[in-house]
C-alpha positions, 0 to 999 in steps of 0.5 A, spaced: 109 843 616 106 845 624 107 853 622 104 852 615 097 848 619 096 853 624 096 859 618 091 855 615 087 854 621 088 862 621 085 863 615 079 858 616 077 862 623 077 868 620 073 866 614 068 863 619 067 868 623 067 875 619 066 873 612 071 874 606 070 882 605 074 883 612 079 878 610 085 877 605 090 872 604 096 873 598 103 870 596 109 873 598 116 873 595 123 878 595 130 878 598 133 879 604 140 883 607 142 882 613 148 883 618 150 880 625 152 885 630 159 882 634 162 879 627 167 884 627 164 886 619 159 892 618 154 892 613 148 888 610 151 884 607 148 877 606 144 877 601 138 871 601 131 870 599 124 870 603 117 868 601 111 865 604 104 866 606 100 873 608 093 873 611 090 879 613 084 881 618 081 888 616 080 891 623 077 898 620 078 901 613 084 904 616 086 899 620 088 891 620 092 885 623 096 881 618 100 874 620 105 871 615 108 864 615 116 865 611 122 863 609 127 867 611 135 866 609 139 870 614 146 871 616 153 874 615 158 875 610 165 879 611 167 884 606 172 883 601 178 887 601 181 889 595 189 884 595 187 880 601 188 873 600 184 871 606 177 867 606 171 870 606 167 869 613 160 866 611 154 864 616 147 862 612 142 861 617 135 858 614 128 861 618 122 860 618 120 866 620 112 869 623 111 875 623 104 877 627 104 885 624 099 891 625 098 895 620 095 902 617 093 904 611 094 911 607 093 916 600 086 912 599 085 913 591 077 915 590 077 913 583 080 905 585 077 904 593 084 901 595 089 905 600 096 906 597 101 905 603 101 901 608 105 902 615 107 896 619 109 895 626 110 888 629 114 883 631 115 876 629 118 869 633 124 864 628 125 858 629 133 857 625 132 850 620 139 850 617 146 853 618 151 852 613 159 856 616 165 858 611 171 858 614 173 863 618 174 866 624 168 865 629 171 859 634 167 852 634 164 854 641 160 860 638 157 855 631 154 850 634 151 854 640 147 859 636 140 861 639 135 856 633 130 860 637 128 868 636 123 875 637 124 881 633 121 887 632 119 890 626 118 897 622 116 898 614 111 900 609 108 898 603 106 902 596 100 897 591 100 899 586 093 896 585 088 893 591 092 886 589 099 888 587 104 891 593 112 891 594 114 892 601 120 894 605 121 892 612 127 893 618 127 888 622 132 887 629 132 881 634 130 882 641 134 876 643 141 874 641 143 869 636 150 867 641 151 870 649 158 871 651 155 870 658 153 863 656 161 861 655 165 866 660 172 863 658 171 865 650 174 872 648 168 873 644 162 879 643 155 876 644 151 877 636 145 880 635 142 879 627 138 885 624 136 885 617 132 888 611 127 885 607 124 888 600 119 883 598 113 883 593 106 881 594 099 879 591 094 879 595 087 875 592 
C-alpha cells in the first residue's frame, strides 16, 4: 500500500511540474525465471509472474527516467532427474520490487514519431512479502534467515510495436545476498544471491 502511495505522488509531481507531453504512465505484465546461486542447482528455473505500474519522465527525446512499482515472483527450483525418485527442491519468494531505470531510445520511425527500442540500465530495491519452501535439502537455519530486504542491478531493452504497446526483456542481479554464511559460521552452507530474467509486456497510455 505504501509503495503504491509514493508511485502515485510520483506521477502527481510530474504532471505538475512538466505537464503531461513529458510524462507517461502505463500498465505492466509478464513472467519471470529466476536461479539462486549457491542452491546447488543451475539454470533459470523458477518460472513466476510479475506485473505493475510504469510511470516515465522524458528528460530529452532520446533520454528518460522511469520508476515502476511490481510484483515480482522469484526463487528457485532443482531440476528433475530422469528416475530419481527424490523431492523436487522448491523456494517461492513473492516481492514487491521498485525499479528506478534509465532509458534510451533508438530506430526513430519518421512516419509514426515514436522510437522502436529502448535500452535500460538501473537498479531497483525489494522488499520479500512471502516465502512458501517445498521439502528439500536447505537447512532450517537458511529459510527462516532470508534477507526480506534487496538492491539489484538491471540491464535490458525494449522493442514497441507502436508508441503504446512494448515488450521487454530484462537481467536482473542482486547486489545484496538473500542468505550470509558469515552470519552463521557453524553452518556447511554457500551464502545465496538471487538472479533473474524478466519478459513483460507493456502499454504505455
Amino acid at each position: 500500500m505504501y509503495s503504491i502511495l509514493v508511485f502515485l505522488l510520483y506521477v502527481t509531481a510530474i504532471e505538475s511540474a512538466i505537464g503531461q507531453q513529458r510524462f507517461s504512465a502505463g500498465l505492466i505484465a509478464g513472467l519471470t525465471a529466476a536461479q539462486i546461486d549457491g542452491d546447488q542447482s543451475a539454470g533459470f528455473n523458477k518460472i513466476g509472474l510479475t506485473g505493475g505500474l510504469k510511470a516515465t519522465t522524458f528528460l530529452t527525446d532520446k533520454l528518460d527516467l522511469s520508476f515502476e512499482i511490481l510484483f515480482s515472483q522469484r526463487g528457485s527450483v532443482s531440476e528433475l532427474v530422469k528416475n530419481n525418485s527424490g523431492i523436487q527442491q522448491k523456494l517461492h519468494l513473492n516481492y514487491v520490487q521498485v525499479p528506478f531505470i534509465v532509458g534510451y531510445n533508438d530506430w526513430y520511425d519518421e512516419e509514426l514519431d515514436f522510437y522502436h527500442i529502448k535500452f535500460q540500465a538501473g537498479a531497483s530495491y525489494g522488499r520479500m512479502i512471502g516465502s512458501e519452501f517445498k521439502e528439500g535439502t536447505w537447512a532450517t537455519e537458511i529459510i527462516n534467515n532470508l534477507n526480506e530486504n534487496n538492491i539489484s542491478w538491471l540491464v535490458g531493452a525494449t522493442y514497441y510495436l507502436n508508441p503504446n504497446m512494448g515488450f521487454s526483456f530484462r537481467y536482473n542481479s542482486f547486489i545484496t545476498v538473500l542468505f550470509n554464511t558469515k552470519d552463521f559460521p557453524n553452518l556447511n552452507a554457500e551464502s545465496l544471491r538471487s538472479r533473474y530474467l524478466d519478459l513483460h509486456a507493456l502499454y504505455m497510455f
